[in-house]
C-alpha positions in Angstrom: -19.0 -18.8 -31.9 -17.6 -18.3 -35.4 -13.6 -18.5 -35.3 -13.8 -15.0 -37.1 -15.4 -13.5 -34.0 -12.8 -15.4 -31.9 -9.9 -13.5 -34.0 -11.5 -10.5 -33.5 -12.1 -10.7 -29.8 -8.2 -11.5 -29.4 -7.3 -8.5 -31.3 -9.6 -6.3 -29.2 -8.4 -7.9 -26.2 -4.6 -7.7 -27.3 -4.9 -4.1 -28.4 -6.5 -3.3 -24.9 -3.8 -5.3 -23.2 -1.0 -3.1 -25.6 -2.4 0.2 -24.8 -2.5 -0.9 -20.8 0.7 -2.0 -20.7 2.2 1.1 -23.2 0.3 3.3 -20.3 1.5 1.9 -17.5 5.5 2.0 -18.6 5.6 5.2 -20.0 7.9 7.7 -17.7 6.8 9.9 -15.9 8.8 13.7 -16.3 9.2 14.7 -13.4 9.6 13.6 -9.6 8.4 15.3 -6.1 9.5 14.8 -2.6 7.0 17.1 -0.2 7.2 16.9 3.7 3.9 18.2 5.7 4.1 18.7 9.8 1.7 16.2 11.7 1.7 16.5 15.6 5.4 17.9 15.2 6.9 15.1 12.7 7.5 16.1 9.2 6.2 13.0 7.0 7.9 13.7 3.7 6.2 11.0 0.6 7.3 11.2 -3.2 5.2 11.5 -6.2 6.0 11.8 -9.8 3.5 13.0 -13.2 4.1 14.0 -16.3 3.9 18.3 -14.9 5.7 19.7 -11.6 2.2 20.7 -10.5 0.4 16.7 -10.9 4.3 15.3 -9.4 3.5 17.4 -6.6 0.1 16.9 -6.1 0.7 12.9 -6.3 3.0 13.5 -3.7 1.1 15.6 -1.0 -1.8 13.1 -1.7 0.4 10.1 -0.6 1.4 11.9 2.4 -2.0 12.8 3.5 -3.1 9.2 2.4 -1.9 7.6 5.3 -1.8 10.2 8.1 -4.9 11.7 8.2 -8.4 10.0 8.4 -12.5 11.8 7.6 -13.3 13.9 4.9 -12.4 17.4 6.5 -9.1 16.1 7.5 -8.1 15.2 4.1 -9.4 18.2 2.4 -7.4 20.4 5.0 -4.5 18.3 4.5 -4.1 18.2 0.3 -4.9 22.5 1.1 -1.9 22.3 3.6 1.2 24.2 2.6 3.9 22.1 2.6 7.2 22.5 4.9 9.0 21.2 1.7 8.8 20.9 -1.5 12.0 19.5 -3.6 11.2 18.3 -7.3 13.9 17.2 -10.3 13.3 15.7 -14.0 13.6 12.7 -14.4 16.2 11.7 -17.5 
């Protein structure tokens, strides 16, 4: 392999590595506690996205996540209403 084609590789591979990493660390806006009711116990997870609307979805997701198992369980559980729903900005 030419050392031209190994410079170019490295800047591929470093700018994928930059855009990754910028990605990863950028803040997100805004930060979601929701509580659902399963078998009488609220379960309350948090979630956070760049809207209200993707914070709170990324919470109710991680509370179904782990409490409810089969397709038609999840499905019914992200359609759920919530028993709570508290979400702030994040600075």
């Amino acid at each position: 392999m030419k050392p031209i084609h190994v410079v170019v590789i490295l800047i591929a591979l470093g700018l994928f590595m930059g855009a990754v990493i910028n990605t990863t660390l950028q803040r997100a806006a805004v930060h979601c506690e929701v509580c659902l009711e399963f078998s009488g116990q609220e379960v309350c997870r948090s979630g956070s996205g760049p809207s209200r609307e993707e914070a709170q979805q990324a919470a109710q997701e991680s509370v179904c996540g782990g409490n409810v198992s089969g397709m038609a369980e999840i499905i019914a559980c992200r359609n759920a209403q919530p028993t709570r729903v508290q979400c702030s900005a994040e600075d």
